[in-house]
C-alpha positions in Angstrom: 15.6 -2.1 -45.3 15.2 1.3 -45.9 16.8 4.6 -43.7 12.9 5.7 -43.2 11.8 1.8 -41.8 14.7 1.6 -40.0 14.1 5.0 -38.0 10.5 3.8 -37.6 11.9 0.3 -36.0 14.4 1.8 -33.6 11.2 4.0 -32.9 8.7 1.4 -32.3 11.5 -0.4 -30.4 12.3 3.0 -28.0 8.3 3.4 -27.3 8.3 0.0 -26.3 10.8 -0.5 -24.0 9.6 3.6 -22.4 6.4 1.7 -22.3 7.4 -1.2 -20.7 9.5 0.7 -17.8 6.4 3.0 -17.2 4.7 -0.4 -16.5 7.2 -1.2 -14.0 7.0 2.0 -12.0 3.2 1.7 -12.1 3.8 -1.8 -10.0 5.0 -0.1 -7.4 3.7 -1.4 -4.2 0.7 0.3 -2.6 1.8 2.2 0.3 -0.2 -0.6 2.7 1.9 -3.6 0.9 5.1 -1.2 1.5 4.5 -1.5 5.0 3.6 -5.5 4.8 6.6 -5.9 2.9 9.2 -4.2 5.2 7.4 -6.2 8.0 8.6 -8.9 6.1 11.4 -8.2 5.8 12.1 -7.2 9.3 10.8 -10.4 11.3 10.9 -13.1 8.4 14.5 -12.3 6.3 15.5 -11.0 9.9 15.6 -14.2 11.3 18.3 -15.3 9.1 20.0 -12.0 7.9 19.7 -10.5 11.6 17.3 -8.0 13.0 18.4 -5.3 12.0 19.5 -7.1 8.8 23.6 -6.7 9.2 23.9 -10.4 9.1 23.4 -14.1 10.9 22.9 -17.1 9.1 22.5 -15.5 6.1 24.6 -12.6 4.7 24.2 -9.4 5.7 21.3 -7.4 3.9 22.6 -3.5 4.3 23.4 -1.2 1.5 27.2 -1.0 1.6 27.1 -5.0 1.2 25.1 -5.2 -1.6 26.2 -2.2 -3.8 28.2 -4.1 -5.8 25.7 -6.8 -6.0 23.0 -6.9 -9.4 19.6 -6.1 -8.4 18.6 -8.8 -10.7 20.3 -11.1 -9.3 18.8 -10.1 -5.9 15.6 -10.2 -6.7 15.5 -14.2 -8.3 17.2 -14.8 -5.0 14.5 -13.4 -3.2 11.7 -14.8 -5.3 13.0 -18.0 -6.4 15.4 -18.6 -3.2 18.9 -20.8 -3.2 18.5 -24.6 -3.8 20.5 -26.4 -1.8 20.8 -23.5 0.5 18.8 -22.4 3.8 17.7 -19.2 1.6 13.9 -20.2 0.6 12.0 -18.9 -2.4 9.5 -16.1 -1.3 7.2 -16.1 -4.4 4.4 -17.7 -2.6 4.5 -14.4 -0.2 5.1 -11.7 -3.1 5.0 -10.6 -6.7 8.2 -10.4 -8.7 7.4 -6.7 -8.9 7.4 -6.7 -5.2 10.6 -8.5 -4.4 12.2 -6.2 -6.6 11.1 -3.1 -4.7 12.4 -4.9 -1.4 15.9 -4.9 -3.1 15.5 -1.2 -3.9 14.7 -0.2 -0.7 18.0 -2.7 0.5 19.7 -0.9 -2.0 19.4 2.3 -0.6 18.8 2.0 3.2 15.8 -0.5 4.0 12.7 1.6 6.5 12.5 0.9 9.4 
């Protein structure tokens, strides 16, 4: 391969994967599915990760626990849930996209 079809690959390649994070941002929740979702979050995960999400039956939710945790991981747990565990898949209820927006805002410090 050449110098000048390589640059052009790693090029291609770079546009793609700018593209393909643009994408992402775009699927941002609207601000109306925000509020859904941190209702959610607050009443449904709360009932096993505790009201005010610092922990129950399930682990607590709040940013200091999770920093060290992958936000990829976090978000298959939300959307596909734990087999064999009391921690349910939530896909029916949300988008990928969506779940992973719920472990940003976790992430940082979930709204109230």
């Amino acid at each position: 391969m050449s110098r000048s079809s390589l640059v052009f690959a790693l090029f291609l390649a770079f546009t793609a994967a700018a593209s393909g994070a643009s994408a992402e941002a775009s699927t941002a929740p609207t601000p109306a599915r925000q509020k859904e979702l941190v209702h959610l979050v607050r009443q449904d995960c709360g009932s096993c990760h505790g009201m005010t999400l610092q922990g129950g039956l399930g682990p607590a939710l709040l940013s200091s626990d999770l920093k060290d945790k992958p936000a990829e991981g976090l978000t298959a747990t939300i959307y596909y849930g734990r087999p064999g565990t009391p921690m349910p898949p939530w896909k029916q209820f949300m988008t990928e996209a969506e779940a992973a927006w719920i472990v940003d805002q976790l992430m940082r410090e979930f709204p109230k």
